[in-house]
N, C-alpha and C positions, 0 to 999 in steps of 0.2 A: 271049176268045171261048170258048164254050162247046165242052166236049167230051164225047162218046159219048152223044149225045143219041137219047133214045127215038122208037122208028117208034111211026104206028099199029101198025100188025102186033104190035108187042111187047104195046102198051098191051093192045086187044083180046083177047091170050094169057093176060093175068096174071087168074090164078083167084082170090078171095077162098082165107085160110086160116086157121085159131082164132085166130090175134091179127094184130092190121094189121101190113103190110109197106111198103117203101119201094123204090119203083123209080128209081135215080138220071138225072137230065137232066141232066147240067152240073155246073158246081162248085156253085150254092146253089139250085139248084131239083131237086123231088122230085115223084113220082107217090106217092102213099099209098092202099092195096088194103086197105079194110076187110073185115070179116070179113060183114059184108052182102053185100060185092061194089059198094060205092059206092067210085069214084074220085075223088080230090084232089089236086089240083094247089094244090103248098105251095113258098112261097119262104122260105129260112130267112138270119136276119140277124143282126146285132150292134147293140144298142143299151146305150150307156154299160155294155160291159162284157160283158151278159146276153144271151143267146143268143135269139132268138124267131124268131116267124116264123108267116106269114100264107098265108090262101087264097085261090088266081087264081081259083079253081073247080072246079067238077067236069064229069067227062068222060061224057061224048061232048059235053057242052056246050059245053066249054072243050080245043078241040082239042092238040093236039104244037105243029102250026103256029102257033099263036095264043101259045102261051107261052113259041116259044124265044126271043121276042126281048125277052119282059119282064126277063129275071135283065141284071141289070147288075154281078154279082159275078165 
């Protein structure tokens, strides 16, 4: 089960700053705060070894609620 998972309230707070940031949801999902100020919502994974990882979406599009039950990690 996921832990210390982000509110609206937090997401809405986080300000764009010179280089992207990562706002953590869980063990393998993440909120990413571009320096635009566009939000992403990114699941990060292991395949054969190598680290990656993909986008649920972006926010206000792709809410807190909508994403905490995608991570399966």
């Amino acid at each position: 089960m996921a832990h210390d998972l982000l509110t609206d309230k937090e997401v809405r707070a986080a300000k764009p700053a010179d280089k992207p940031f990562k706002l953590r949801d869980g063990r393998a999902m993440s909120l990413v705060v571009m320096p635009t100020g566009a939000k992403v919502w990114r699941l990060k994974y292991r395949m054969d070894g190598a680290e990656k990882s993909f986008s649920l979406g972006s926010y206000p599009d792709t809410s807190c609620r909508s994403t905490s039950g995608r991570s399966t990690s």
